[in-house]
FIKOLZA-1660 file (N, C-alpha, C; in steps of 0.1 Angstrom, whole numbers, plus 5000, padded with zeros to 4 digits):
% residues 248
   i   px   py   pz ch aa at
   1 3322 5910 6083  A  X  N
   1 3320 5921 6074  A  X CA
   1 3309 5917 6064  A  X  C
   2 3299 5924 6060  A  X  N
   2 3288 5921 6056  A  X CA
   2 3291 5921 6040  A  X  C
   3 3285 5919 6029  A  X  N
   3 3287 5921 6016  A  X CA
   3 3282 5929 6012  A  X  C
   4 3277 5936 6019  A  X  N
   4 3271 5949 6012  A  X CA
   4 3280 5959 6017  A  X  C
   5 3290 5962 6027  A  X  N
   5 3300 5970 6027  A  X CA
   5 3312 5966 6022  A  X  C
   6 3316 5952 6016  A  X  N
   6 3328 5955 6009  A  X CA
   6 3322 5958 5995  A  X  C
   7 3312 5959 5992  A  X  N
   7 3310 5963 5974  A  X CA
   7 3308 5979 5979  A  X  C
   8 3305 5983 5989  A  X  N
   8 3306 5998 5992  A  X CA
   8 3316 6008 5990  A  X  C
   9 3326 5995 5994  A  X  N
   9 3342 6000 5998  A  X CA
   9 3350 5996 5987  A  X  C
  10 3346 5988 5978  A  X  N
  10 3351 5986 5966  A  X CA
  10 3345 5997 5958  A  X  C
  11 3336 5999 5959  A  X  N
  11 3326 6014 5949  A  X CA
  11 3335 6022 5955  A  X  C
  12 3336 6028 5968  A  X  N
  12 3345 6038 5975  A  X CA
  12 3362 6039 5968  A  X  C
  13 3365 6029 5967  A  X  N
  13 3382 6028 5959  A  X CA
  13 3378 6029 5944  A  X  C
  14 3368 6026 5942  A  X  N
  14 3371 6028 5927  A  X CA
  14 3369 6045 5925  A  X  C
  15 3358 6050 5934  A  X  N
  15 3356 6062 5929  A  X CA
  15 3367 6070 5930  A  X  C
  16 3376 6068 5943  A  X  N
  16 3390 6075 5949  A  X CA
  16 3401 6077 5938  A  X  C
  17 3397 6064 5928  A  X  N
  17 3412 6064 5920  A  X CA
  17 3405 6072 5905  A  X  C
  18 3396 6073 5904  A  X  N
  18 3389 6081 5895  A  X CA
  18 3393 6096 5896  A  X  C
  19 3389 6097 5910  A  X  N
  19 3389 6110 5912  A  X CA
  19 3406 6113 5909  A  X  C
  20 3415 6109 5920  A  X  N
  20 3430 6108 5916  A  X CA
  20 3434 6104 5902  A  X  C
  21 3428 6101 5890  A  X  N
  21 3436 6098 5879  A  X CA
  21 3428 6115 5871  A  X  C
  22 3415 6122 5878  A  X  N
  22 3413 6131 5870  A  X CA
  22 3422 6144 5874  A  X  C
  23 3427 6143 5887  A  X  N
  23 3434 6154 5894  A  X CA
  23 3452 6155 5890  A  X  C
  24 3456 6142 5884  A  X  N
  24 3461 6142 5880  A  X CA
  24 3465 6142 5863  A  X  C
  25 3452 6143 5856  A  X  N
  25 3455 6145 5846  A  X CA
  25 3450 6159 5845  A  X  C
  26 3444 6167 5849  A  X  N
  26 3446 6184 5853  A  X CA
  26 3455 6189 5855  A  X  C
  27 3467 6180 5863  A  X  N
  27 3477 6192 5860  A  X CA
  27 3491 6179 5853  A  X  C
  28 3489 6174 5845  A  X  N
  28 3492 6175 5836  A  X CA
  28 3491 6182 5822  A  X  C
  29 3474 6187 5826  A  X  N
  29 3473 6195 5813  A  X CA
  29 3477 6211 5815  A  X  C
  30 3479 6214 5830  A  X  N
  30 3479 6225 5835  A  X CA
  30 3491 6227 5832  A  X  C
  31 3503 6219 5833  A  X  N
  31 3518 6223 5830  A  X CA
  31 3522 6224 5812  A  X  C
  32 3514 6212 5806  A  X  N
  32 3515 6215 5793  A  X CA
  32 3515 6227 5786  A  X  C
  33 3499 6236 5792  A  X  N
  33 3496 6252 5788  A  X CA
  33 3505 6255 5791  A  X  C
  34 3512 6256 5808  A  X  N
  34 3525 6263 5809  A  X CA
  34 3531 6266 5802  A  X  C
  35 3537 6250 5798  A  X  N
  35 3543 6251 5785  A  X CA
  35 3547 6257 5774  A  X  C
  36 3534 6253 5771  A  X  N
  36 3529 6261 5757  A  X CA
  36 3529 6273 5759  A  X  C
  37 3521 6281 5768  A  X  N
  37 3528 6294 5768  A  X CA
  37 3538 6302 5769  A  X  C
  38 3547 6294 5778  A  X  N
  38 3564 6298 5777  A  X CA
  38 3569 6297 5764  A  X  C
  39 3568 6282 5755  A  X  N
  39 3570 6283 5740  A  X CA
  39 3566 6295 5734  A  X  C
  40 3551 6295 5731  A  X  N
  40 3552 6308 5723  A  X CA
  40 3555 6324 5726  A  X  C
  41 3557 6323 5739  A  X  N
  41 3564 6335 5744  A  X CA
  41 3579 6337 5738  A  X  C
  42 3585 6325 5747  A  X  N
  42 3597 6326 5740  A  X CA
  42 3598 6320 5729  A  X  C
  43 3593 6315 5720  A  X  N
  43 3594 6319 5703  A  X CA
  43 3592 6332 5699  A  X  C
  44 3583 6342 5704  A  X  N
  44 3580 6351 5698  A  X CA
  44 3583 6365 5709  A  X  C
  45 3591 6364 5717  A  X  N
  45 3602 6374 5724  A  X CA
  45 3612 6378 5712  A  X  C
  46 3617 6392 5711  A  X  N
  46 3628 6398 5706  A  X CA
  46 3639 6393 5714  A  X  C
  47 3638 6394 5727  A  X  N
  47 3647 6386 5737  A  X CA
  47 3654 6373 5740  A  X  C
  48 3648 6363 5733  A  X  N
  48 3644 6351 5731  A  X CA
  48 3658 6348 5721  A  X  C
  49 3653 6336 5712  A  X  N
  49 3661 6330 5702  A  X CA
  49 3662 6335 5693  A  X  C
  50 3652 6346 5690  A  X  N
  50 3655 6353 5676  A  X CA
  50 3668 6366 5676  A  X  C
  51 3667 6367 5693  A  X  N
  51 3681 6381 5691  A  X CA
  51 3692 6376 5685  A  X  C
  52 3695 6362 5689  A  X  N
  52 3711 6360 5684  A  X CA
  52 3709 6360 5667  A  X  C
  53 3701 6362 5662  A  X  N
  53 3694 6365 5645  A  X CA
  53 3703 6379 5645  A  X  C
  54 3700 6385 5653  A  X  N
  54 3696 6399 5647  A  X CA
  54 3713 6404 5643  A  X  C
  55 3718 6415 5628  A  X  N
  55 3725 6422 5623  A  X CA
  55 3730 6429 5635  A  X  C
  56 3745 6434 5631  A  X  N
  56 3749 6439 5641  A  X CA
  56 3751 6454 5634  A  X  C
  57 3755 6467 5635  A  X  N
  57 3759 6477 5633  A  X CA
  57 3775 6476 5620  A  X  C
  58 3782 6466 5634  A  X  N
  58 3796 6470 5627  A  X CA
  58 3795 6455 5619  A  X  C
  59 3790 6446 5613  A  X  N
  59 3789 6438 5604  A  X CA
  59 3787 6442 5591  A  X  C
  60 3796 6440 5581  A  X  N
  60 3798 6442 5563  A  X CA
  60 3785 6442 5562  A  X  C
  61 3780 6450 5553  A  X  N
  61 3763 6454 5548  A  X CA
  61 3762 6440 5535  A  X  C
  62 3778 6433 5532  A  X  N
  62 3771 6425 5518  A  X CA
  62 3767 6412 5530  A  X  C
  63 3770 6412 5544  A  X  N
  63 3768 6398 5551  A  X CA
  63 3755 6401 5557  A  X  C
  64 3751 6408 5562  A  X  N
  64 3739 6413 5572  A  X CA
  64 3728 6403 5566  A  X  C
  65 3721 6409 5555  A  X  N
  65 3708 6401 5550  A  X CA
  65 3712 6385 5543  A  X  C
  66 3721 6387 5537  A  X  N
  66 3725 6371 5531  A  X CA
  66 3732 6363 5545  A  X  C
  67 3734 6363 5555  A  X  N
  67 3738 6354 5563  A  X CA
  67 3718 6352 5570  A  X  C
  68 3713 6355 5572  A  X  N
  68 3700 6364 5572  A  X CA
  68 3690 6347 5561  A  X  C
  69 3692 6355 5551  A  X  N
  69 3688 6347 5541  A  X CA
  69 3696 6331 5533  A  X  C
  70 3704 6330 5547  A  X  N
  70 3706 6314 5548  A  X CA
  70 3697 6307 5554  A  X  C
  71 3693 6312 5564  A  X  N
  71 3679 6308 5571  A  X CA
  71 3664 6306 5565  A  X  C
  72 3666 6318 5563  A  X  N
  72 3651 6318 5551  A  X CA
  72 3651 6330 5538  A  X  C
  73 3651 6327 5533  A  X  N
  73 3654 6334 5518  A  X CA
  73 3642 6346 5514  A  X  C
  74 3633 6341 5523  A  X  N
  74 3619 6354 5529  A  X CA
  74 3624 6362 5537  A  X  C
  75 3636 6364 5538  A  X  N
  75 3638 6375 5551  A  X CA
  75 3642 6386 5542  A  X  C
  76 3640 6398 5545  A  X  N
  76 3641 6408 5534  A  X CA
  76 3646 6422 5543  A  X  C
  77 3645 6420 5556  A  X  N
  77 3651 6431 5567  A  X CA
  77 3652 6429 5580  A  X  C
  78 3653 6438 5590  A  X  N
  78 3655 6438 5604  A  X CA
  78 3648 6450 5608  A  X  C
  79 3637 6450 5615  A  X  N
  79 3636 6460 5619  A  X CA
  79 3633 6465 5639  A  X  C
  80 3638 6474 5642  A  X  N
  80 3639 6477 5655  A  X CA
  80 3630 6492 5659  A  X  C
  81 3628 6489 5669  A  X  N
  81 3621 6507 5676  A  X CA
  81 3622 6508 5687  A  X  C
  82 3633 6520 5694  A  X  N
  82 3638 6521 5704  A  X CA
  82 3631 6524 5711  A  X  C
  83 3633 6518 5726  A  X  N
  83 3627 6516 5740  A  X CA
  83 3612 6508 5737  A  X  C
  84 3612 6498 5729  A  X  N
  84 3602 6488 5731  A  X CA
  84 3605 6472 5727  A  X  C
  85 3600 6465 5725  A  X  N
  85 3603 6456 5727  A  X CA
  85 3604 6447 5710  A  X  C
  86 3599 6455 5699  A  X  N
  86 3601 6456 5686  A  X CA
  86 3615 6455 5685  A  X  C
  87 3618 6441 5677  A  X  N
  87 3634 6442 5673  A  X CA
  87 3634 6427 5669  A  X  C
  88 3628 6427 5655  A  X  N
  88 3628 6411 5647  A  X CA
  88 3630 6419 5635  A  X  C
  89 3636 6397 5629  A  X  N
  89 3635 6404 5611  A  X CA
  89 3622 6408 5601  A  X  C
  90 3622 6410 5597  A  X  N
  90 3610 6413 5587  A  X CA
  90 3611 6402 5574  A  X  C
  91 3600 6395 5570  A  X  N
  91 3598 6387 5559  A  X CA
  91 3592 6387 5549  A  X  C
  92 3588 6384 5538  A  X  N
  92 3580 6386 5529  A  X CA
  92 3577 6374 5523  A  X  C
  93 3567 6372 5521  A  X  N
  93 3561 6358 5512  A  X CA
  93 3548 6361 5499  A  X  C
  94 3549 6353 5493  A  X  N
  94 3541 6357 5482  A  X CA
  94 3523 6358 5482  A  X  C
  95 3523 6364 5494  A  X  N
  95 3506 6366 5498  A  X CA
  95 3508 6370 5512  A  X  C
  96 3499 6376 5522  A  X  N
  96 3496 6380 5533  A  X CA
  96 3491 6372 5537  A  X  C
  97 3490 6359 5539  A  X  N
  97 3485 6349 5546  A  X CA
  97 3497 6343 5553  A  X  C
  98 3505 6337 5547  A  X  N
  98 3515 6329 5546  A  X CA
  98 3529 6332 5561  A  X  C
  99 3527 6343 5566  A  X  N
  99 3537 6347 5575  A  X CA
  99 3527 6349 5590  A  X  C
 100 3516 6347 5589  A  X  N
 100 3502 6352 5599  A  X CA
 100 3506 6341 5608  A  X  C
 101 3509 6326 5604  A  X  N
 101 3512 6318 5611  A  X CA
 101 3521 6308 5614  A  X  C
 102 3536 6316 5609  A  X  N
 102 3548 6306 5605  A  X CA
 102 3558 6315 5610  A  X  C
 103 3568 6308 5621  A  X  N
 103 3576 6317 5623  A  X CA
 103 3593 6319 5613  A  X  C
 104 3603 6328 5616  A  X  N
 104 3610 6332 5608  A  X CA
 104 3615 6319 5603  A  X  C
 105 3618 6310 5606  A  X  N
 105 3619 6299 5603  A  X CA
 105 3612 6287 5588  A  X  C
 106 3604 6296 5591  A  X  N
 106 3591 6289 5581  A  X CA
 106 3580 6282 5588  A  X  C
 107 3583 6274 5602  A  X  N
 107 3573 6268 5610  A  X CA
 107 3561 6273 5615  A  X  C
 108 3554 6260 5613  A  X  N
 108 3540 6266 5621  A  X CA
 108 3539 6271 5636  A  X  C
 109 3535 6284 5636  A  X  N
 109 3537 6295 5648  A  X CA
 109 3524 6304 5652  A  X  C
 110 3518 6299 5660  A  X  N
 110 3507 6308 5665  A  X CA
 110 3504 6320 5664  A  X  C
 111 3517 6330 5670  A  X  N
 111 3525 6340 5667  A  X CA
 111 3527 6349 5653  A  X  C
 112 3533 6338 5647  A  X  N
 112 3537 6343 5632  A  X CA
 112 3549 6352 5632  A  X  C
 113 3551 6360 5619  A  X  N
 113 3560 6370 5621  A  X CA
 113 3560 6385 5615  A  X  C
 114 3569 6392 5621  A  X  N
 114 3567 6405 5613  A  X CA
 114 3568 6404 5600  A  X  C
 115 3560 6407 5587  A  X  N
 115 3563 6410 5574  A  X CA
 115 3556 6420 5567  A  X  C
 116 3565 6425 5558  A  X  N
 116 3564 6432 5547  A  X CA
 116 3554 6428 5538  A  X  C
 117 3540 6437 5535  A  X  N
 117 3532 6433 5520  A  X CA
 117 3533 6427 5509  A  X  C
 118 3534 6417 5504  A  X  N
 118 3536 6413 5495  A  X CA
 118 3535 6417 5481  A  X  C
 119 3529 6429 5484  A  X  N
 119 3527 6436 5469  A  X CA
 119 3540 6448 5469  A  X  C
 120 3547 6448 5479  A  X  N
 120 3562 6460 5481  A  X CA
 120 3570 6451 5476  A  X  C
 121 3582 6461 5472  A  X  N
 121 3596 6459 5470  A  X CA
 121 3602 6452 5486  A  X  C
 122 3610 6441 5483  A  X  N
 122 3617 6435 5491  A  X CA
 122 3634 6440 5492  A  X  C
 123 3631 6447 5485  A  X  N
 123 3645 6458 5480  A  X CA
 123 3642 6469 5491  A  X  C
 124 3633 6470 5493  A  X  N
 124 3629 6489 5503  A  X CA
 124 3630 6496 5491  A  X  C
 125 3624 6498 5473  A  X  N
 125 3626 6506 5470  A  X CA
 125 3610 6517 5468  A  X  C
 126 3601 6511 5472  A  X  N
 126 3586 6515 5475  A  X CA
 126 3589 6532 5482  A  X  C
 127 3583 6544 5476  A  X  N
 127 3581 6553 5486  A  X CA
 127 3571 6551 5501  A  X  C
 128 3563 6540 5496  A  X  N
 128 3556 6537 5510  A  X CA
 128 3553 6521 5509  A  X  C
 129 3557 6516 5523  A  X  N
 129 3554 6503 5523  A  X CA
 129 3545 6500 5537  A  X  C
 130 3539 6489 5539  A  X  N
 130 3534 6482 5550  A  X CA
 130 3542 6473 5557  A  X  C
 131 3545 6471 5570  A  X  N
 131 3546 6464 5578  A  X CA
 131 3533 6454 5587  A  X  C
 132 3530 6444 5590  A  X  N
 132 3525 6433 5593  A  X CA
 132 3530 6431 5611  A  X  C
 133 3525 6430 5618  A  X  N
 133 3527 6420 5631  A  X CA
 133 3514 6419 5636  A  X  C
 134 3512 6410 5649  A  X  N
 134 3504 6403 5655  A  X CA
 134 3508 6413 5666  A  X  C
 135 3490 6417 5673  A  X  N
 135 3494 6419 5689  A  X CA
 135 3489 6410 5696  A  X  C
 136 3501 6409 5700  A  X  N
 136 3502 6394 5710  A  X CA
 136 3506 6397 5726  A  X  C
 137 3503 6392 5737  A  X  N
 137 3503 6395 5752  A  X CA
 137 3517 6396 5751  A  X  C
 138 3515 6397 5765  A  X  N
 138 3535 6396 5768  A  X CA
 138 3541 6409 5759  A  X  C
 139 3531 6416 5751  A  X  N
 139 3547 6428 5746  A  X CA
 139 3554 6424 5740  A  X  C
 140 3549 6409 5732  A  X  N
 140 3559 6403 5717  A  X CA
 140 3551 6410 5705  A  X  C
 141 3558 6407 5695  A  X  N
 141 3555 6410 5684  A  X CA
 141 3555 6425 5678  A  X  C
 142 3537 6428 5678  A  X  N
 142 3536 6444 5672  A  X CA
 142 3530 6446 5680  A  X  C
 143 3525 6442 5696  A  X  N
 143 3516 6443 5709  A  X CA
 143 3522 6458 5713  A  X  C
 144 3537 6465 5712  A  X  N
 144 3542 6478 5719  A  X CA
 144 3534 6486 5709  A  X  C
 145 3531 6484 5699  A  X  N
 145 3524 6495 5692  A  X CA
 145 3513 6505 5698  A  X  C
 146 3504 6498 5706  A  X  N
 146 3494 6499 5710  A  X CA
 146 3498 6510 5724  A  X  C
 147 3507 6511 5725  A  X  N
 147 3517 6522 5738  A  X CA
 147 3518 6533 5732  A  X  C
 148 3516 6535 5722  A  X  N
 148 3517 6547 5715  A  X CA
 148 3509 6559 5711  A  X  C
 149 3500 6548 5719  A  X  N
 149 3483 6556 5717  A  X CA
 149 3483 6570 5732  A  X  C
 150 3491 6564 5741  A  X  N
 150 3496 6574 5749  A  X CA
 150 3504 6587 5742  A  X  C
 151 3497 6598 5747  A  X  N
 151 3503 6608 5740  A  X CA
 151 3523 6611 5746  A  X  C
 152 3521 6607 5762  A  X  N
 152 3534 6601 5770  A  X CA
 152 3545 6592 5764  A  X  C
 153 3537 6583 5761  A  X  N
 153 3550 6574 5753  A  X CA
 153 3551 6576 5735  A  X  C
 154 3542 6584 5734  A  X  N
 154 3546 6585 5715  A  X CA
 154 3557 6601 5716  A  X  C
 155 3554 6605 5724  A  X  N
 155 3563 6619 5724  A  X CA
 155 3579 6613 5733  A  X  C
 156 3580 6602 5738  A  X  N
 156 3593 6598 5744  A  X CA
 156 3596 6589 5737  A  X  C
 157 3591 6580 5726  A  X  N
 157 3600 6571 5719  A  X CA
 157 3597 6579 5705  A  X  C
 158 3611 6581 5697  A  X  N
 158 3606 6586 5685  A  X CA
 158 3617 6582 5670  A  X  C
 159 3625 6570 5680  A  X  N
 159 3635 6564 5665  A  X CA
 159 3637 6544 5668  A  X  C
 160 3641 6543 5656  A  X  N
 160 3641 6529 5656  A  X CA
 160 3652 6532 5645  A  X  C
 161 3653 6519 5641  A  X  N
 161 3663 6513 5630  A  X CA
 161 3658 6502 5618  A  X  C
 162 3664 6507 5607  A  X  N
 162 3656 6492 5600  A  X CA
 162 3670 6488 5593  A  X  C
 163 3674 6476 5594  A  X  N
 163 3685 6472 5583  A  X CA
 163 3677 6460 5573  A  X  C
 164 3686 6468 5562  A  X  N
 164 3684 6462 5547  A  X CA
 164 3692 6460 5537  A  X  C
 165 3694 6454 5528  A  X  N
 165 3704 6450 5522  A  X CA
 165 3712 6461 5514  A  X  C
 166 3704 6475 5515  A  X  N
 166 3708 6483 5511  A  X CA
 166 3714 6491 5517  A  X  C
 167 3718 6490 5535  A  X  N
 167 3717 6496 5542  A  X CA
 167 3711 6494 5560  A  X  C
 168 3719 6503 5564  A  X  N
 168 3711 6502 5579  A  X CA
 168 3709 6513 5581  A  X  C
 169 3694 6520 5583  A  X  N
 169 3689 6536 5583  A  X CA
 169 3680 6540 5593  A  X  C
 170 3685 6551 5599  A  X  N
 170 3675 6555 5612  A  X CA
 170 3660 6557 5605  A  X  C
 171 3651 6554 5619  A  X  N
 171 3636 6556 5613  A  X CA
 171 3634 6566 5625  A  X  C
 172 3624 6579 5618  A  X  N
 172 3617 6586 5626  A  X CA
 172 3605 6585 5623  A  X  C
 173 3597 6582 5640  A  X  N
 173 3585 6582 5641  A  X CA
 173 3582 6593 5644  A  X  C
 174 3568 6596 5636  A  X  N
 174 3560 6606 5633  A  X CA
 174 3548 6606 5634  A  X  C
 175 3541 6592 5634  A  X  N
 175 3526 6593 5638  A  X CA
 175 3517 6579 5641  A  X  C
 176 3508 6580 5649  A  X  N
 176 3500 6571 5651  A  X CA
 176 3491 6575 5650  A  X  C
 177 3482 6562 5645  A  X  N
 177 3468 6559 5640  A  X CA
 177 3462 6551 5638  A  X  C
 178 3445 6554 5643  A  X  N
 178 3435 6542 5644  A  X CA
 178 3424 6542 5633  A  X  C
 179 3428 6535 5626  A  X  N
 179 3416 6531 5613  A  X CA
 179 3408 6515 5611  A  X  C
 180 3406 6513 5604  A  X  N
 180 3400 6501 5602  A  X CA
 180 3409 6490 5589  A  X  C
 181 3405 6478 5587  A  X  N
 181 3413 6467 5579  A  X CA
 181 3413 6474 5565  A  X  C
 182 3398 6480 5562  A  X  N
 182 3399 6486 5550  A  X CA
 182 3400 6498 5546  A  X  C
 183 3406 6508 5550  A  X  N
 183 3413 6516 5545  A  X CA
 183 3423 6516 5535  A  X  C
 184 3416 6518 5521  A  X  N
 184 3429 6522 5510  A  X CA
 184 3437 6532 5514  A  X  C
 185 3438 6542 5522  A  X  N
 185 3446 6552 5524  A  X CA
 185 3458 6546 5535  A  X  C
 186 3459 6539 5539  A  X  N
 186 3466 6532 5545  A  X CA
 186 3470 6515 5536  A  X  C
 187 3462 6507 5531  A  X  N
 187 3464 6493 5528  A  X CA
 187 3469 6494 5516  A  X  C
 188 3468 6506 5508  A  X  N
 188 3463 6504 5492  A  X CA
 188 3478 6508 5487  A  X  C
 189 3487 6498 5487  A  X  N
 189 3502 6498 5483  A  X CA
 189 3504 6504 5466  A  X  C
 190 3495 6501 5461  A  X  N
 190 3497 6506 5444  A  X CA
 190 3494 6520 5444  A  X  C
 191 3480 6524 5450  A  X  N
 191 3474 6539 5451  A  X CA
 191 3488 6546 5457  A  X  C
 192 3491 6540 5469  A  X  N
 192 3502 6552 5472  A  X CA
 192 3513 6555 5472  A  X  C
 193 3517 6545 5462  A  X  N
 193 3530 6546 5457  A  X CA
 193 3530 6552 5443  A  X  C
 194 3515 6557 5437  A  X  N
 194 3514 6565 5425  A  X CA
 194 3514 6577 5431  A  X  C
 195 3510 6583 5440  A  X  N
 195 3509 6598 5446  A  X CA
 195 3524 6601 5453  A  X  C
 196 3521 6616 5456  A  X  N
 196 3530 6621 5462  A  X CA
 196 3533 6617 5473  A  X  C
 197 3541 6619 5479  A  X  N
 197 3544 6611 5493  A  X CA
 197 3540 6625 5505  A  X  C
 198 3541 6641 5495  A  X  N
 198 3530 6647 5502  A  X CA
 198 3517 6645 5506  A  X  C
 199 3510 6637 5499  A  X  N
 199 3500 6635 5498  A  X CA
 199 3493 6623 5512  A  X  C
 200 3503 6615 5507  A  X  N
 200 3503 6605 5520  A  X CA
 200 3505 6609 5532  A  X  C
 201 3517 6621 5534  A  X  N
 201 3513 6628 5546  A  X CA
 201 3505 6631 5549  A  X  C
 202 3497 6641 5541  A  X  N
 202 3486 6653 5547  A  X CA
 202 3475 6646 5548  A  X  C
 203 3477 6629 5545  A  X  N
 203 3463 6623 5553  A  X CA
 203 3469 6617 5564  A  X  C
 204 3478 6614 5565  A  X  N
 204 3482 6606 5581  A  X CA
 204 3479 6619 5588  A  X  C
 205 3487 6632 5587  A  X  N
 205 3487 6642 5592  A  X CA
 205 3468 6647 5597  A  X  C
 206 3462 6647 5587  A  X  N
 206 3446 6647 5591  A  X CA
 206 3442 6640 5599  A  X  C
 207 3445 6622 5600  A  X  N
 207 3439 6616 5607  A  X CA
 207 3443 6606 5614  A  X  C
 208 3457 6614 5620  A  X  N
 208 3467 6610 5629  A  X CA
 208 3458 6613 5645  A  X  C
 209 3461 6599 5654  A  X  N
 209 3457 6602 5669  A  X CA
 209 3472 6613 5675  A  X  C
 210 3481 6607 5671  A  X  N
 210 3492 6619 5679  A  X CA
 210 3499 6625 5659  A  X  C
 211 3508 6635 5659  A  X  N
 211 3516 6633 5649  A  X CA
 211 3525 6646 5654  A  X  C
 212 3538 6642 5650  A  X  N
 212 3549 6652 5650  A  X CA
 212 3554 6657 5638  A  X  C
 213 3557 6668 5634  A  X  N
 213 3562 6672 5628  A  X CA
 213 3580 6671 5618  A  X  C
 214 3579 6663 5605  A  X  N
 214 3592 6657 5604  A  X CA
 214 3592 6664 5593  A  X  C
 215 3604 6668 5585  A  X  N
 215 3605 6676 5572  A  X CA
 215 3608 6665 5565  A  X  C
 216 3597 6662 5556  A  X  N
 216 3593 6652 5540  A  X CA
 216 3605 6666 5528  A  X  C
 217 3609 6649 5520  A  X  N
 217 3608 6656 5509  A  X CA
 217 3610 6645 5499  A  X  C
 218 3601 6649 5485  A  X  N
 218 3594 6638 5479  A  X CA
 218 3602 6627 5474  A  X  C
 219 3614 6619 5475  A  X  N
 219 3624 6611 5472  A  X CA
 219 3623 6601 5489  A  X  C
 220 3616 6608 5497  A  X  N
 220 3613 6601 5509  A  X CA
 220 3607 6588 5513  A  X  C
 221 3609 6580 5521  A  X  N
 221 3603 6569 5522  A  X CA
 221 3599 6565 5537  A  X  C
 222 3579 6562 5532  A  X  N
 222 3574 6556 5549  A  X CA
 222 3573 6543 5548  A  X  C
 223 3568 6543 5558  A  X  N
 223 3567 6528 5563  A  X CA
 223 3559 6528 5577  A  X  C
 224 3543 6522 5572  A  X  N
 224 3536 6518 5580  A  X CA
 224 3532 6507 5591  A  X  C
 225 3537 6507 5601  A  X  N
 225 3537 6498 5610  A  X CA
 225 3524 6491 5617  A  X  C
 226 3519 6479 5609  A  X  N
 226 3500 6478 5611  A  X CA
 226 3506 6463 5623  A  X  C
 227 3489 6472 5632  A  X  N
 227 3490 6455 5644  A  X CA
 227 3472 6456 5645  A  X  C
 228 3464 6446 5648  A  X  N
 228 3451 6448 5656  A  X CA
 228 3448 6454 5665  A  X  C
 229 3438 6458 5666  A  X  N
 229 3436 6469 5677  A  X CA
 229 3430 6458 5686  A  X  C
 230 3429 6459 5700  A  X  N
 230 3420 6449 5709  A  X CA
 230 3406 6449 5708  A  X  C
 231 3401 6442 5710  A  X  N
 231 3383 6442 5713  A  X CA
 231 3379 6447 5702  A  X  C
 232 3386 6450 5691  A  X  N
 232 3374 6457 5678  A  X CA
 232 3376 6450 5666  A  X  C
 233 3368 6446 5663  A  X  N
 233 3368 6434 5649  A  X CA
 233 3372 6448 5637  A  X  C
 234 3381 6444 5630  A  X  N
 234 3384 6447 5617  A  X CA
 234 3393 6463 5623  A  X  C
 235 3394 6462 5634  A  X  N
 235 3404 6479 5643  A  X CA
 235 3414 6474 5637  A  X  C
 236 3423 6485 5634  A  X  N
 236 3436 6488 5631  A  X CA
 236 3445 6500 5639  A  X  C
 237 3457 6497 5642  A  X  N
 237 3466 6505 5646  A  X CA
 237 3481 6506 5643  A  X  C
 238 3483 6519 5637  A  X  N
 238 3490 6518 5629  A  X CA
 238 3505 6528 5635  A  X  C
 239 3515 6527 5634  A  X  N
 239 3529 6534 5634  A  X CA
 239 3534 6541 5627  A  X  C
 240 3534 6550 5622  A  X  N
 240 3542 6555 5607  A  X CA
 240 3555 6564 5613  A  X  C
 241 3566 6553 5603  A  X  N
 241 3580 6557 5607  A  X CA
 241 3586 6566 5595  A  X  C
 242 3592 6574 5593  A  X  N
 242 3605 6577 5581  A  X CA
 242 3615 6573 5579  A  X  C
 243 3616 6566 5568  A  X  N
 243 3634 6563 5567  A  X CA
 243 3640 6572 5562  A  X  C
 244 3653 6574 5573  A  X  N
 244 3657 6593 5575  A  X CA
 244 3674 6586 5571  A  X  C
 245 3687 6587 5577  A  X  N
 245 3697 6590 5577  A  X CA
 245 3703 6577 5574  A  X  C
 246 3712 6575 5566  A  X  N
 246 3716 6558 5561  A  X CA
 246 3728 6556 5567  A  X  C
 247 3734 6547 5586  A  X  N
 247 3740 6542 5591  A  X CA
 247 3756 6537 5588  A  X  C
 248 3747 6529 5576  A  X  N
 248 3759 6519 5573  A  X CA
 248 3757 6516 5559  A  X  C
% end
């Protein structure tokens, strides 16, 4: 055997285990993502670990949010919307940054969580407040919003539920709509809590993609359901619900 074919065949094994240590570190990285994806899915499923969170109906209204607010003291409601996949708590922190990336927990979360504006009542006593989620794949988070833009499914889903320390109260949905990040007629929590809450209608009402007809009357309270629109930098899409009939 010559010496020029065992340094050939030595080059030959070295290259083999090269190649084998990179095919094998591919799918190690390949199962990691798995991984990782399944985490933040199920972190951020309604389905997941946050259902056994969730208020029950027939549970005392003084345990609902303080058992709630043993966990995190930012939790300030529950909110759900029937036949989608919407059904987490709602949080509040002292800025709109702060919940973008941390789940109910407080942890750092890709995901994040549903929250309430930081410039509203954490009481629900705002005539109109904002809601906050991420659209995120998989149909977690505030991603079902985006189903609504079907004139089909906004006319077949039309109630949810929100519980609050004040209460557990049906919501009726009334309208969807596509605006932008800056929109005061939508973002601007001081402006619209000085006006009528007529007022706030007959612009959702103008510049609503679908809207149903619900009888307001001015002691009423909305609540805007905001997620990103896809593919459009600074898109918005938005849910607006009524808090109609008090449960519990």
């Amino acid at each position: 055997m010559s010496k020029a074919y065992k340094v050939a065949k030595f080059i030959d094994n070295i290259i083999n285990k090269i190649i084998s240590l990179f095919f094998i570190i591919a799918i190690i990285f390949c199962l990691y993502a798995l991984f990782d994806i399944f985490t933040v899915y199920n972190g951020a499923s309604s389905s997941g670990k946050i259902a056994i969170l969730k208020p029950t109906v027939e549970e005392p209204i003084e345990n609902k949010i303080d058992r709630l607010n043993n966990i995190n003291p930012d939790i300030c409601g529950w909110i759900t919307i029937d036949g989608t996949n919407i059904d987490y708590p709602i949080l509040i922190g002292e800025d709109n940054s702060k919940y973008l990336t941390r789940d109910v927990y407080g942890n750092y979360a890709v995901y994040g969580s549903i929250f309430l504006d930081y410039r509203n009542s954490r009481e629900w006593l705002d005539k109109y407040s904002v809601v906050f989620g991420h659209n995120m794949k998989n149909d977690v988070m505030f991603s079902d919003i985006k189903k609504f833009a079907e004139q089909e499914f906004f006319d077949t889903h039309t109630t949810g539920m929100i519980y609050t320390k004040n209460g557990i109260f049906e919501l009726q949905i009334f309208a969807f709509l596509e605006t932008d990040a800056f929109d005061s007629n939508v973002y601007g929590i001081k402006s619209s809590n000085e006006k009528s809450i007529f007022d706030k209608v007959e612009y959702i009402k103008e510049n609503a993609i679908h809207y149903r007809e619900v009888e307001f009357l001015e002691e009423d309270k909305i609540i805007a359901l905001s997620t990103c629109k896809n593919n459009v930098t600074d898109g918005r899409q938005i849910l607006f619900v009524k808090i109609s009939n008090k449960v519990n």
